[in-house]
C-alpha positions in Angstrom: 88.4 66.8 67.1 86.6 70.2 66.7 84.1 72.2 64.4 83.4 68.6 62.1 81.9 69.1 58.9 81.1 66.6 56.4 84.2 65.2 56.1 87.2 65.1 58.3 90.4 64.0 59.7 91.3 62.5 63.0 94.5 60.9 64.9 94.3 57.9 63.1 95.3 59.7 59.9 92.1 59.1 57.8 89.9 60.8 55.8 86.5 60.2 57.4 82.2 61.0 56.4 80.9 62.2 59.9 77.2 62.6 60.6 76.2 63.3 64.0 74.4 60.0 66.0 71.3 59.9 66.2 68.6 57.1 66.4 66.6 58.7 62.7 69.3 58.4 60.8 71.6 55.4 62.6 68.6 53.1 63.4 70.1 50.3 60.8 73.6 50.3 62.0 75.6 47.4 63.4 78.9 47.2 64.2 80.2 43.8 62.3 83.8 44.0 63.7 86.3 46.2 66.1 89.3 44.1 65.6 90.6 45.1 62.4 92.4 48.1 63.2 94.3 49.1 59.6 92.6 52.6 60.1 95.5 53.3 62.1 98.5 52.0 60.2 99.4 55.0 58.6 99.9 57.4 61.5 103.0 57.6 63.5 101.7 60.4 66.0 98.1 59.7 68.2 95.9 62.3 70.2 96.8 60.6 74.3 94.7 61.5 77.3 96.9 62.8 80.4 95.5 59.3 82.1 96.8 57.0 79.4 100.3 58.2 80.1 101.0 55.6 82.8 99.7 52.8 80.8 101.5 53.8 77.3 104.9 54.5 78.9 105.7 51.4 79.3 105.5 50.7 75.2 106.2 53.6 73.4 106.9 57.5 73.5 104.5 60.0 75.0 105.6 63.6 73.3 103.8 66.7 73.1 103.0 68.4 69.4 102.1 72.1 68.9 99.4 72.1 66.7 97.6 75.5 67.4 98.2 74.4 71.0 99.9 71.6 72.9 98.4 67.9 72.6 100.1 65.2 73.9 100.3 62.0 71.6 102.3 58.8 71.4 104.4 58.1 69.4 104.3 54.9 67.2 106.6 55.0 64.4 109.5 56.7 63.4 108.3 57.7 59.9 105.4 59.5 59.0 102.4 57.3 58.3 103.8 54.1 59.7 102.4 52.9 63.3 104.9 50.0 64.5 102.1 48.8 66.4 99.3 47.4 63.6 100.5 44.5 61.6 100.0 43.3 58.1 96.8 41.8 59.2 95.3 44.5 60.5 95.7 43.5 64.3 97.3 45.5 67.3 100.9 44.0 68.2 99.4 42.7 71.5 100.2 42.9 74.3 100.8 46.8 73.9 98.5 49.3 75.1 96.4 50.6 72.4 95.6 54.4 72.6 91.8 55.2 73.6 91.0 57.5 70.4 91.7 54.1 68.6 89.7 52.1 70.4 86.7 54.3 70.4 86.8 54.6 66.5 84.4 54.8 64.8 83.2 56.7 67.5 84.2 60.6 67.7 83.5 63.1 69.9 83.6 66.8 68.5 83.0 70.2 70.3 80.6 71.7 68.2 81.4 75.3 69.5 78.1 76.1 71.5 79.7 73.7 74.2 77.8 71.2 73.3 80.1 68.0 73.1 78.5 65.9 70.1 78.7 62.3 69.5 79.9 61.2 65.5 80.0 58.3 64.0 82.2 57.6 60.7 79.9 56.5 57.9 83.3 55.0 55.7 84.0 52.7 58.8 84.4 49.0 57.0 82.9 47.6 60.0 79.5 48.9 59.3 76.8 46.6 58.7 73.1 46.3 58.2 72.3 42.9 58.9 75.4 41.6 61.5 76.9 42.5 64.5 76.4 44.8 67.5 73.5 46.9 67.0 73.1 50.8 67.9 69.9 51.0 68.7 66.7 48.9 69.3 63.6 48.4 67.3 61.6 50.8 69.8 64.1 53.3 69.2 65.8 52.7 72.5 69.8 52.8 72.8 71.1 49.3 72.8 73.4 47.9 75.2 76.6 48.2 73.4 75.9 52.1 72.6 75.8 52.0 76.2 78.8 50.7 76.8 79.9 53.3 73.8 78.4 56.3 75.7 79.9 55.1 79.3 83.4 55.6 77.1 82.9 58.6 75.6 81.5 60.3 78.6 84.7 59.3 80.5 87.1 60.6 77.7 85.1 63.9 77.6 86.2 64.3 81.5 89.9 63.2 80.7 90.2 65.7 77.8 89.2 68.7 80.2 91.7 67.1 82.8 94.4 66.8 79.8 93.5 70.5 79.0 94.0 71.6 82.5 97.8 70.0 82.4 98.8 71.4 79.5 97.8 74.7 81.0 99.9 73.6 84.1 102.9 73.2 82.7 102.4 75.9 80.3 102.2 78.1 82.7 105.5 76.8 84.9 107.3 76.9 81.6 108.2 73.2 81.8 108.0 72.3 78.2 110.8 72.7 75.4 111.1 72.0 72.3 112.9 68.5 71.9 114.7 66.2 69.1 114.9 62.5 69.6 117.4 60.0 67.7 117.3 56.9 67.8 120.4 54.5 66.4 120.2 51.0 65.4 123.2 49.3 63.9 121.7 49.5 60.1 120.7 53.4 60.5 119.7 56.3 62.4 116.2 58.1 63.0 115.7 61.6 64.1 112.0 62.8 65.1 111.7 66.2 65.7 109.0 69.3 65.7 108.3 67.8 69.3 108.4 69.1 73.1 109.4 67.3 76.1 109.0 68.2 79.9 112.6 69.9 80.6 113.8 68.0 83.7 115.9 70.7 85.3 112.8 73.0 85.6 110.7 70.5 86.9 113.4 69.7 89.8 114.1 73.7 90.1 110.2 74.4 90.9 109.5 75.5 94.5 108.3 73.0 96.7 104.3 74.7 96.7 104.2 74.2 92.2 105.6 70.4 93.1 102.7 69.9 95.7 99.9 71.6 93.9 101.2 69.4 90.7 101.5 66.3 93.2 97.9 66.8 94.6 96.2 67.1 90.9 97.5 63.8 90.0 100.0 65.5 87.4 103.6 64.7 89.2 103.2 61.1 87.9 101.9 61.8 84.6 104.8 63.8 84.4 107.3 61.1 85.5 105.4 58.5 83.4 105.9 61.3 80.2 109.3 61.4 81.4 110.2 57.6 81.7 108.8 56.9 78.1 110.8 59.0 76.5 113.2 55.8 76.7 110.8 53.3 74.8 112.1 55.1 71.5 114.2 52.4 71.3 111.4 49.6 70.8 110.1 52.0 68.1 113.6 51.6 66.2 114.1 47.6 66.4 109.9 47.5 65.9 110.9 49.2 62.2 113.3 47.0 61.2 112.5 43.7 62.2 114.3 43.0 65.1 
């Protein structure tokens, strides 16, 4: 997320009311519950970090999307604004990996263009409370142990963006990615995805051996393969959507 104003719009699909944290105007918030996650049922396509590709290949998709630039995302449905992967009830369809920009919600960080990486909260969270639940702040003023926890998170995201940055550069610049269509065929019917790119597999095996190595020694050759391999897991999407 970049350049938020008052309201805006994130991988989960939503609408959102950002203000930026801070202990003046967050001092009465408490976090009542993380385990409703209907926020993001109606997205098929969510923001991935590079180091989540090992982890989400094994469940679903992991595509690339140009919007103003290459992100990577998984994908989780096969039609626009249904995620396979939140239930009727709200809850993840365990024991699938669940993508970090949803589990840091309502939690957002933003670049506010002065390279200052800001922390925002979303005031039209549900799980907001006054009175219940994990609190943000102590009564000196003090951060509280979960926003700890919170800040350990985003801190760590904010280092795998710049490494997810630095891939897409990568293979940007070997010319590995085209642009892809994927179909997926059940007995019933049929789904096409398209608008998304893929690693192209010949140029990756044609590179010389010093791209390979340099890829290799970055940590990108198997987030490459693990992009690779889920391509497969389109499948689960397909028999996810009708009930199988």
């Amino acid at each position: 997320m970049t350049g938020c104003g008052a309201s805006s719009s994130t991988a989960t699909g939503e609408r959102m009311r950002l203000e930026r944290l801070s202990r003046e105007a967050h001092a009465h918030l408490r976090l009542n519950q993380t385990t409703d996650l209907s926020y993001a049922g109606n997205t098929h396509l969510v923001d991935l970090a590079a180091v989540e590709f090992v982890q989400a290949a094994a469940d679903f998709p992991v595509v690339f999307v140009d919007e103003d630039g290459m992100t990577p995302k998984g994908l989780l449905g096969l039609q626009d604004g249904v995620n396979s992967f939140v239930g009727a009830d709200g809850r993840w369809r365990e024991p699938a990996y669940v993508p970090g920009v949803i589990r840091m919600y309502p939690f957002l960080l933003s670049d506010d263009g002065d390279g200052d990486i800001g922390v925002y909260v979303d005031l039209d969270f549900a799980g907001w409370d006054t009175r219940h639940g994990k609190r943000l702040f102590e009564d000196d003023g003090s951060d509280a142990p979960y926003l700890h926890e919170v800040m350990e998170f985003l801190r760590g995201s904010a280092v795998e963006e710049g490494r997810t940055r630095d891939l897409v550069r990568e293979l940007e610049r070997l010319e590995l990615l085209a642009p892809a269509t994927m179909t997926f065929r059940h007995p019933e019917r049929t789904f096409t995805v398209d608008g998304l790119w893929t690693v192209d597999e010949e140029r990756l095996q044609a590179l010389p051996y010093t791209e390979l190595a340099l890829l290799h020694s970055k940590g990108y050759l198997a987030w490459i393969h693990a992009h690779l391999v889920s391509l497969h897991q389109g499948t689960k999407l397909l028999y996810r959507l009708m009930g199988d």
